[in-house]
C-alpha positions as a Python dict, from the first residue, in 0.01 Angstrom:
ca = {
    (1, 'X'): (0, 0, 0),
    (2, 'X'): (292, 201, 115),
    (3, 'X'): (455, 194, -211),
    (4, 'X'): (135, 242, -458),
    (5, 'X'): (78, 586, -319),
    (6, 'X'): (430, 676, -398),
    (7, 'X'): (418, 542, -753),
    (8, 'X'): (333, 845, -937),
    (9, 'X'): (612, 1046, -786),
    (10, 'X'): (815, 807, -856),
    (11, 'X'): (731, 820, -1183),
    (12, 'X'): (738, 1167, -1258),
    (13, 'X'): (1095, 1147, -1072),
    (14, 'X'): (1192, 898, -1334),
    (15, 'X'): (1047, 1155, -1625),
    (16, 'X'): (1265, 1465, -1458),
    (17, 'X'): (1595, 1254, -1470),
    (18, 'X'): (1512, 1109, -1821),
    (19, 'X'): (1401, 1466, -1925),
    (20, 'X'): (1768, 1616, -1802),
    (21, 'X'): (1959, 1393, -1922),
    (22, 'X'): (1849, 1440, -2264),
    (23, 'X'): (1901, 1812, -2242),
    (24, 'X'): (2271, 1724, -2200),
    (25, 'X'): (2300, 1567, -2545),
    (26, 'X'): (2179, 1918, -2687),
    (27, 'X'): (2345, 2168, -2887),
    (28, 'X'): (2332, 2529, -2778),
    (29, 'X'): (2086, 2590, -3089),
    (30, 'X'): (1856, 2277, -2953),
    (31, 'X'): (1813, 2396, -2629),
    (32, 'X'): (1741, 2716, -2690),
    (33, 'X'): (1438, 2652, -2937),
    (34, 'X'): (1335, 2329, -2671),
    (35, 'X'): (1287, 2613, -2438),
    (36, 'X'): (1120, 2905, -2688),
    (37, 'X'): (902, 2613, -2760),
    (38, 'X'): (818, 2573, -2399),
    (39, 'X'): (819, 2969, -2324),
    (40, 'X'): (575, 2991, -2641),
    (41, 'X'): (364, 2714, -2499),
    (42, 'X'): (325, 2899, -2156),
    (43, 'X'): (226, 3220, -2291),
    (44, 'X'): (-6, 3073, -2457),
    (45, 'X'): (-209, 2846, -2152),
    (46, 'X'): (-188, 3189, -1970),
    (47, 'X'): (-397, 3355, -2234),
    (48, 'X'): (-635, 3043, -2240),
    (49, 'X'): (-674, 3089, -1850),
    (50, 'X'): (-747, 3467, -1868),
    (51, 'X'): (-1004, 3414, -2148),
    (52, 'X'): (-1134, 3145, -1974),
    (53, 'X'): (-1525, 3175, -1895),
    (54, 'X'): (-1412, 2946, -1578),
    (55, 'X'): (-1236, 3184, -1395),
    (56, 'X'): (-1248, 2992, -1071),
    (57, 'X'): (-906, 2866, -1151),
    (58, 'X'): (-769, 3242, -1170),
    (59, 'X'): (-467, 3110, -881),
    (60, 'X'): (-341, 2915, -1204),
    (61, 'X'): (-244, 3270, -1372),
    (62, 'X'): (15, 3350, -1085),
    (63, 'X'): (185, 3022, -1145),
    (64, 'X'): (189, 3062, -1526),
    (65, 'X'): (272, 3362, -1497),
    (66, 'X'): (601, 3258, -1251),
    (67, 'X'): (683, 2978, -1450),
    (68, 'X'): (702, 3200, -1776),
    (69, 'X'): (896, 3471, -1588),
    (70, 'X'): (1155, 3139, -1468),
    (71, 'X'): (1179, 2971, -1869),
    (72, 'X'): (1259, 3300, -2003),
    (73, 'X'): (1532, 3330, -1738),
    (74, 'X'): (1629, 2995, -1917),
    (75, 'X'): (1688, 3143, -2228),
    (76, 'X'): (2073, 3241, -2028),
    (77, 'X'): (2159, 3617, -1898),
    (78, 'X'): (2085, 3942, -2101),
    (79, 'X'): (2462, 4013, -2131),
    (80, 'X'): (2441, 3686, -2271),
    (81, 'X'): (2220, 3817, -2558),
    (82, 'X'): (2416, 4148, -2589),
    (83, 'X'): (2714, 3926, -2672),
    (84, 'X'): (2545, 3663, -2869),
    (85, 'X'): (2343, 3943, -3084),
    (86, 'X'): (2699, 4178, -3163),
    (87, 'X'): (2816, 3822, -3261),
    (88, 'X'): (2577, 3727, -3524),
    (89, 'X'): (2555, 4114, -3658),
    (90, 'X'): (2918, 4059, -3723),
    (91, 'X'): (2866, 3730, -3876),
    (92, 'X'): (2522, 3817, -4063),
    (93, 'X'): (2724, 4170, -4168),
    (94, 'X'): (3080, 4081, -4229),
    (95, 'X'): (3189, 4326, -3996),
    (96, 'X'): (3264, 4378, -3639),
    (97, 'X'): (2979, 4503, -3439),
    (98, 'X'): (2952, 4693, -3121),
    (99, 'X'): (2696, 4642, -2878),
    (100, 'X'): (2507, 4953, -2823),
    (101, 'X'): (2515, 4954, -2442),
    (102, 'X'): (2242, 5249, -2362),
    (103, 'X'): (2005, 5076, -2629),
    (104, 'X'): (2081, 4713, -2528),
    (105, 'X'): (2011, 4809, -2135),
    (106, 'X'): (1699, 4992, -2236),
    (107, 'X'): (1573, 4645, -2363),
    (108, 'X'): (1688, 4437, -2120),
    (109, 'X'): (1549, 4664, -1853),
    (110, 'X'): (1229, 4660, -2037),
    (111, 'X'): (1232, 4285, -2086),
    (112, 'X'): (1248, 4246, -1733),
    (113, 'X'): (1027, 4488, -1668),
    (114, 'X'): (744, 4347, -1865),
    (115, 'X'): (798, 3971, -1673),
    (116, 'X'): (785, 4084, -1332),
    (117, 'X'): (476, 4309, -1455),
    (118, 'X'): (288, 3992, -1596),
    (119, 'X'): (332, 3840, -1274),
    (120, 'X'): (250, 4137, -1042),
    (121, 'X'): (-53, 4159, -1286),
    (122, 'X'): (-138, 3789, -1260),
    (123, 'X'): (-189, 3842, -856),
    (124, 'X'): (-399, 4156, -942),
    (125, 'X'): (-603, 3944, -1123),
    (126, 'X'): (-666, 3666, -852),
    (127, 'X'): (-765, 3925, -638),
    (128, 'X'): (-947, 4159, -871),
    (129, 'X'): (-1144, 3983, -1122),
    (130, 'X'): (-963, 4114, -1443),
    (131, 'X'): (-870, 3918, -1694),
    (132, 'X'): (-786, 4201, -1948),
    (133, 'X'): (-528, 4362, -1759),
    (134, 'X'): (-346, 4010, -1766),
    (135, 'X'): (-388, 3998, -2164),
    (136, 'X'): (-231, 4370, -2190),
    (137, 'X'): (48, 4248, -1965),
    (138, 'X'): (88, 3938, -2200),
    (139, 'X'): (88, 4216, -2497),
    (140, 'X'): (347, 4409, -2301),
    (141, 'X'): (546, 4134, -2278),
    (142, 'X'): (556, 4009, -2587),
    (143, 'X'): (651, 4340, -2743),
    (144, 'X'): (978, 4363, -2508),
    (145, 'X'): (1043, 4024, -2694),
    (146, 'X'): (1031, 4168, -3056),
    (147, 'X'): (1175, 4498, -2986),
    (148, 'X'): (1484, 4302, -2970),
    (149, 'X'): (1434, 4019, -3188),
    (150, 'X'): (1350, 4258, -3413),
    (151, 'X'): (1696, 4389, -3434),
    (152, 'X'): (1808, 4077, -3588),
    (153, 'X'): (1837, 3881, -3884),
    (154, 'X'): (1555, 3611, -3901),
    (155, 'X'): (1780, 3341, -3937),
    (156, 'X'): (1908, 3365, -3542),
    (157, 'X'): (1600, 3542, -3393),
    (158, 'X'): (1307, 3416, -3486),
    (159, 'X'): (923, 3545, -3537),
    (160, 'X'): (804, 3456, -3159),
    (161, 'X'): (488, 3542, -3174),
    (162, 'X'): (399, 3593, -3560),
    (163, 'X'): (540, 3773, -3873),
    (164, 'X'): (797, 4070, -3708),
    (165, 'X'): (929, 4353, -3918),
    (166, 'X'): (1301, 4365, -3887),
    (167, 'X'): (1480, 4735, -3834),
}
């Protein structure tokens, strides 16, 4: 009896090790679109929460919203992406390429801006009944994606969340 109720942990124990090990045998390029995949997967549940007509469930938002504030902290540092993005302007451009510091910072600063807001927002919601301010937080959020994405060639920063003018 004693070990039946443990079963499913077990189980999902046995999942989690499986699931890390695999993301050992990755690339750099294969992790990072495992986890856009995830992060894209999240946003999107969120939005099906707040639109939901059930809204009983609203403590749900709070830990989507956490959990896609954590995966996008998977996606590495943003002096990570400062590095990586002068790295592929030089490769896409031929040339070397300075980071712009003031703009870069602006971004990041907005980027992390926008994921603490969709999770302040999410608790908001819980408590207030809302559910638009939690898809204008999404919005929000997904627009500190593209404004830097959008600095990029497609090839190495894709479309996230649909068809993205590049500048």
């Amino acid at each position: 009896m004693k070990i039946r109720n443990k079963l499913p942990a077990l189980a999902l124990m046995t999942i989690g090790v499986c699931s890390s090990a695999s993301i050992f045998a990755m690339d750099k390029t294969e992790y990072i679109e495992a986890v856009m995949d995830i992060f894209r997967r999240q946003v999107t549940l969120l939005q099906d929460l707040a639109t939901s007509p059930r809204f009983k469930y609203s403590d749900n938002l709070v830990r989507s919203a956490s959990a896609i504030e954590r995966t996008f902290g998977l996606l590495g540092p943003m002096e990570w992406h400062a590095v990586q993005a002068a790295t592929i302007r030089s490769e896409y451009h031929g040339t070397a390429a300075e980071i712009n510091e003031e703009l870069f910072e602006d971004l990041a600063r907005a980027s992390r801006r926008s994921m603490t807001n969709l999770v302040r927002t999410a608790h908001d919601v819980m408590e207030y009944q809302d559910p638009e301010s939690i898809l204008a937080a999404i919005s929000e959020m997904k627009q500190s994606c593209n404004n830097c994405h959008s600095l990029l060639p497609k090839s190495v920063a894709p479309d996230l969340w649909g068809p993205l003018p590049r500048k």
